[in-house]
N, CA, C and O atoms as a GROMACS GRO file, in nm:
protein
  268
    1UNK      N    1   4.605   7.450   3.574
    1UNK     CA    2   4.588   7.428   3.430
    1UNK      C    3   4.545   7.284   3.401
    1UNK      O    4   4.482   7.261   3.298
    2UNK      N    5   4.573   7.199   3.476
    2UNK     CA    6   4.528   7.098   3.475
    2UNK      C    7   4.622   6.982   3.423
    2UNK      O    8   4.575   6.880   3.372
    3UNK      N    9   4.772   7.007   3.441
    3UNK     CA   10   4.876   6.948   3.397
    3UNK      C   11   4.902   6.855   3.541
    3UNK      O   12   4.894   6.878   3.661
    4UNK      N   13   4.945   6.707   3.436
    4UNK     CA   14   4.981   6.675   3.575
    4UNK      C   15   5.124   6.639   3.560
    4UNK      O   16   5.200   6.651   3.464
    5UNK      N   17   5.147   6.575   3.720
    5UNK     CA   18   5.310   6.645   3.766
    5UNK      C   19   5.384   6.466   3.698
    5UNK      O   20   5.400   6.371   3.775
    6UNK      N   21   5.417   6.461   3.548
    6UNK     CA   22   5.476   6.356   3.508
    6UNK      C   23   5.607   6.334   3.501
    6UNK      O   24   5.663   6.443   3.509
    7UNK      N   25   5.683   6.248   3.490
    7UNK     CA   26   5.784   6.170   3.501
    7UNK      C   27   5.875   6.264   3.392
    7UNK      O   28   5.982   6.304   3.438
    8UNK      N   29   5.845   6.299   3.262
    8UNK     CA   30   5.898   6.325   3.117
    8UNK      C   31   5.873   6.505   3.161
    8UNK      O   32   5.968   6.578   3.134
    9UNK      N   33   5.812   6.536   3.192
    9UNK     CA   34   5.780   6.694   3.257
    9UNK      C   35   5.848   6.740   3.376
    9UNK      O   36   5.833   6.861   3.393
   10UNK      N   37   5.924   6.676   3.472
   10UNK     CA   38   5.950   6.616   3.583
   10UNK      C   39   6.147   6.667   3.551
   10UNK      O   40   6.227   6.748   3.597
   11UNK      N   41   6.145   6.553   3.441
   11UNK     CA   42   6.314   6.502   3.378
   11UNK      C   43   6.298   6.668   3.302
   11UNK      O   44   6.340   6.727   3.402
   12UNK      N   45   6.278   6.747   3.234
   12UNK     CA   46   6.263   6.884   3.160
   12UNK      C   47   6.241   6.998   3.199
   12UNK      O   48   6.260   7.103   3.138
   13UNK      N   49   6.189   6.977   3.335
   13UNK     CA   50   6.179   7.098   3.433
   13UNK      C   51   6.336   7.073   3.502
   13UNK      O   52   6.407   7.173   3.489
   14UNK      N   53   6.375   7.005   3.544
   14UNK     CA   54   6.496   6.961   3.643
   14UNK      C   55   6.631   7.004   3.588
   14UNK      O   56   6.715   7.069   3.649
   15UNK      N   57   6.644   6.935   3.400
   15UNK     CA   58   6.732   6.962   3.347
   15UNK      C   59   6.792   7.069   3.238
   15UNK      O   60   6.905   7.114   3.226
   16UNK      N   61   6.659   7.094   3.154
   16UNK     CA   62   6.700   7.206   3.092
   16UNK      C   63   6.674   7.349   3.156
   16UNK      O   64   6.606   7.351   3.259
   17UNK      N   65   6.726   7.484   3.097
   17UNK     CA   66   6.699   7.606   3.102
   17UNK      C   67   6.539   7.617   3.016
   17UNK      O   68   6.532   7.636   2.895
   18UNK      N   69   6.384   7.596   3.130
   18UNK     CA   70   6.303   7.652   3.099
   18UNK      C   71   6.216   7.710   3.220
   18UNK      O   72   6.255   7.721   3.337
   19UNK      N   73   6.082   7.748   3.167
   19UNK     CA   74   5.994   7.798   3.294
   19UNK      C   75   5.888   7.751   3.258
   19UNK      O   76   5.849   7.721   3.145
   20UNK      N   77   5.832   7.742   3.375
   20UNK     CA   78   5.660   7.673   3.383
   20UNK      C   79   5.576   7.806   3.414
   20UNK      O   80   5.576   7.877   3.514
   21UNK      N   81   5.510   7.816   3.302
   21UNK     CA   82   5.410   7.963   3.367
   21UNK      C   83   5.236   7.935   3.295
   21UNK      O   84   5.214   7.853   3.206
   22UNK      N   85   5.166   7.992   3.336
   22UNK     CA   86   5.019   7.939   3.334
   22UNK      C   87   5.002   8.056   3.179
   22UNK      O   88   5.023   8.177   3.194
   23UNK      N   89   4.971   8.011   3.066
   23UNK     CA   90   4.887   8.129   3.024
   23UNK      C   91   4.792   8.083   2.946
   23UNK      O   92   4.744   7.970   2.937
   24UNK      N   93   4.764   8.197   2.881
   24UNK     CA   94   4.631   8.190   2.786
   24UNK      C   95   4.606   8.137   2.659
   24UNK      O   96   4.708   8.098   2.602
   25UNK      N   97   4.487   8.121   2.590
   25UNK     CA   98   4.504   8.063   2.468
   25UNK      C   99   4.510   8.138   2.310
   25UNK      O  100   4.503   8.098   2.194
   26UNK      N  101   4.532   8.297   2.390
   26UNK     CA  102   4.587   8.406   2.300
   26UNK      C  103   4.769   8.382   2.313
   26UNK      O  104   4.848   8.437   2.237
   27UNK      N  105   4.807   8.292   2.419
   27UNK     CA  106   4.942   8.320   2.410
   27UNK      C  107   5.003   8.198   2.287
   27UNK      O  108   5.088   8.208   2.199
   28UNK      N  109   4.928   8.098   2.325
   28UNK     CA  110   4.936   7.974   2.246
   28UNK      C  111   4.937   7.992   2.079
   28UNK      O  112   4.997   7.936   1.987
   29UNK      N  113   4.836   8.103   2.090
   29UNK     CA  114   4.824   8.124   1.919
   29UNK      C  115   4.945   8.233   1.868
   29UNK      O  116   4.976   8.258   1.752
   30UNK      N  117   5.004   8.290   2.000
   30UNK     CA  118   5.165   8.319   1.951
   30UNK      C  119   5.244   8.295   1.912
   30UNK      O  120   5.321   8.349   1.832
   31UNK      N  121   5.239   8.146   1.996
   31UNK     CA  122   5.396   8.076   2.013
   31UNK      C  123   5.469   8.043   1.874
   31UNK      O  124   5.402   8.018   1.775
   32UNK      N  125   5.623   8.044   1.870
   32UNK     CA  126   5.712   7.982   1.746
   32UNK      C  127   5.643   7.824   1.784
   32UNK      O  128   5.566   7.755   1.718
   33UNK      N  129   5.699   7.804   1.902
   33UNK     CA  130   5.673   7.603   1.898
   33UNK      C  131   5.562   7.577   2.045
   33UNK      O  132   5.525   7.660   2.128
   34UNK      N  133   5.542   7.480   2.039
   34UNK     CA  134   5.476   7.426   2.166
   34UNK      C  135   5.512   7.256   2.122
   34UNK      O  136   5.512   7.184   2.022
   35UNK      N  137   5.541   7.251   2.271
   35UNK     CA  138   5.588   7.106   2.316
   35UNK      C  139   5.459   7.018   2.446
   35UNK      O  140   5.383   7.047   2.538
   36UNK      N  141   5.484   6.954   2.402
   36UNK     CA  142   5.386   6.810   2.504
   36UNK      C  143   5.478   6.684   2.556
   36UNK      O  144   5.544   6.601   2.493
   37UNK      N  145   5.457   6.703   2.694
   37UNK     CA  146   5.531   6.588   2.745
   37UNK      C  147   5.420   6.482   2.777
   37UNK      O  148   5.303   6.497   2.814
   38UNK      N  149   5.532   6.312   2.739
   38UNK     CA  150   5.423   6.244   2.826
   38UNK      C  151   5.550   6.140   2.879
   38UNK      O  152   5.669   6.157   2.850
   39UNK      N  153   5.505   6.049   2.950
   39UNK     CA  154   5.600   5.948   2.947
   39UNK      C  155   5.636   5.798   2.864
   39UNK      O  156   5.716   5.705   2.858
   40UNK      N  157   5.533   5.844   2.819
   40UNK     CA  158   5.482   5.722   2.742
   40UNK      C  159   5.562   5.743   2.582
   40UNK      O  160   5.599   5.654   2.505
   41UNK      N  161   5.571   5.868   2.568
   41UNK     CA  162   5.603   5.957   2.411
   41UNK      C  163   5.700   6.052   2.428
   41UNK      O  164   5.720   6.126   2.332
   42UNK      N  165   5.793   6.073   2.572
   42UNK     CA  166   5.832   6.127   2.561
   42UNK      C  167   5.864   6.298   2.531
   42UNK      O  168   5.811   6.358   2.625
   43UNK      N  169   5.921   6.384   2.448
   43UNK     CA  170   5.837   6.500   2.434
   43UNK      C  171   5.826   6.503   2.273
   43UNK      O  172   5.902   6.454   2.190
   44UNK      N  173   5.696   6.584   2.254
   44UNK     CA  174   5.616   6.569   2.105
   44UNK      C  175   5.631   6.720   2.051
   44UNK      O  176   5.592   6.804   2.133
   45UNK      N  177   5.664   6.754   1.971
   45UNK     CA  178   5.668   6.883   1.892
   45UNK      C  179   5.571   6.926   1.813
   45UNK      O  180   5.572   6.917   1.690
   46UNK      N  181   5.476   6.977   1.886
   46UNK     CA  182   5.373   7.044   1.828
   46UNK      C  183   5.371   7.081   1.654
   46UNK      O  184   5.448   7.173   1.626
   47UNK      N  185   5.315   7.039   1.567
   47UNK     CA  186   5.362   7.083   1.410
   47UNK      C  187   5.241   7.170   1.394
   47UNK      O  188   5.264   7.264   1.318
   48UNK      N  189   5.127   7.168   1.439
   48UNK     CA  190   4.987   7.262   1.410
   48UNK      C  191   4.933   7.282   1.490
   48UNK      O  192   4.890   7.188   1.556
   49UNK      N  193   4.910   7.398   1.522
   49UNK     CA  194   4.773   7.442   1.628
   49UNK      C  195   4.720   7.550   1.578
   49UNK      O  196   4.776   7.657   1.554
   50UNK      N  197   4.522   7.498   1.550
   50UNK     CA  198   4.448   7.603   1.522
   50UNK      C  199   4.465   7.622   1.361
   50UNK      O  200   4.435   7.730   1.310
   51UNK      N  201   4.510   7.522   1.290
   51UNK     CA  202   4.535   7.559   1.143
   51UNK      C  203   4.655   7.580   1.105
   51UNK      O  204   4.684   7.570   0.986
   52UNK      N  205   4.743   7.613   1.196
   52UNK     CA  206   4.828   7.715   1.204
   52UNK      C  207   4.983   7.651   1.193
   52UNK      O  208   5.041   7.636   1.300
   53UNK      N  209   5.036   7.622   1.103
   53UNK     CA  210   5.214   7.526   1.101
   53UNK      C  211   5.281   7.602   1.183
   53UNK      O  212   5.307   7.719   1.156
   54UNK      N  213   5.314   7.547   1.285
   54UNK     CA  214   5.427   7.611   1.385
   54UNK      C  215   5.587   7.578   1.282
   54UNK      O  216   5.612   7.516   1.179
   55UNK      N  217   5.662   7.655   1.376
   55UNK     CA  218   5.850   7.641   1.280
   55UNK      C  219   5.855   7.490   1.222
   55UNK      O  220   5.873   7.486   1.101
   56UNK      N  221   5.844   7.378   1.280
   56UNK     CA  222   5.818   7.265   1.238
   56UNK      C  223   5.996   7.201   1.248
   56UNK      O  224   6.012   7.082   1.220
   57UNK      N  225   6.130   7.293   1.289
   57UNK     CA  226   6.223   7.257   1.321
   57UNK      C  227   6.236   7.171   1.377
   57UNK      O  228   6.167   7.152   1.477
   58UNK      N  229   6.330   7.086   1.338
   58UNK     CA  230   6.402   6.982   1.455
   58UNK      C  231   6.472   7.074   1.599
   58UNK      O  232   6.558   7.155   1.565
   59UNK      N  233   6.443   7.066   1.756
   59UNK     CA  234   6.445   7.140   1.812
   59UNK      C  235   6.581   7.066   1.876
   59UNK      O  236   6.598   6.946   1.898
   60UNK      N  237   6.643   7.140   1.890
   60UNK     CA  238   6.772   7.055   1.985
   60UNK      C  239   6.745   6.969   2.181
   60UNK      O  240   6.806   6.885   2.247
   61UNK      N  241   6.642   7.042   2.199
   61UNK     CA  242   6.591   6.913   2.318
   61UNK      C  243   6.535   6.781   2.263
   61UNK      O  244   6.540   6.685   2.340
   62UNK      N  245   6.474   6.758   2.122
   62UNK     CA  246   6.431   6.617   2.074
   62UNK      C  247   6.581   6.553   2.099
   62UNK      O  248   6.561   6.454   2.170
   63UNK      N  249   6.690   6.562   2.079
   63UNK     CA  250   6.809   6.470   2.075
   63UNK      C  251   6.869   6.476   2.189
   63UNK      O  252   6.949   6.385   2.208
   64UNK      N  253   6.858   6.569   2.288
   64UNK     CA  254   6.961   6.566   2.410
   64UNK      C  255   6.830   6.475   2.529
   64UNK      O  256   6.824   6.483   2.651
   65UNK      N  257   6.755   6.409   2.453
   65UNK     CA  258   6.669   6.348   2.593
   65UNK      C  259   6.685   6.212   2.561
   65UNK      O  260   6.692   6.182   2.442
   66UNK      N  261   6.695   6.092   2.677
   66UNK     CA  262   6.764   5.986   2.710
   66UNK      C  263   6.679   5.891   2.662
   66UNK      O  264   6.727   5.777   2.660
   67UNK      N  265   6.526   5.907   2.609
   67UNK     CA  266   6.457   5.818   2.554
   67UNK      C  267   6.376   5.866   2.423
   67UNK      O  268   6.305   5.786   2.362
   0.00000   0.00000   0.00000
C-alpha cells in the first residue's frame, strides 16, 4: 500500500486492540473514522474524506497516547 513502517504506527500496532489489513477505496468511503499516523503529528483523525464528514468524535485513542 505504500505505508511506511513508522515509529507512531509502530507504538499503535504494538499497543492497542487493532488490525492492519490492505483495502480498497470503496472501503474507505465506508468507514465511521479513518486515522493517520505520523511521528511528527502523532495520530490525526480524519474529519472529511471525499466531501464526506466522518463521526468527527473525540476517539478515546487521541488521549491514551503518550504524545
Amino acid at each position: 500500500s505504500g505505508c511506511l513502517a513508522g515509529t507512531t504506527r509502530e507504538f499503535v500496532l504494538e499497543n492497542f486492540e487493532c488490525r492492519e489489513v490492505e483495502i480498497g477505496l470503496e472501503e474507505l468511503r465506508l468507514a465511521d473514522e479513518i486515522f493517520l499516523t505520523s511521528a511528527g503529528l502523532g495520530i490525526i483523525q480524519v474529519a472529511e474524506f471525499e466531501r464526506r464528514r466522518l463521526k468527527g468524535e473525540a476517539h478515546p485513542i487521541m488521549s491514551l497516547l503518550p504524545f
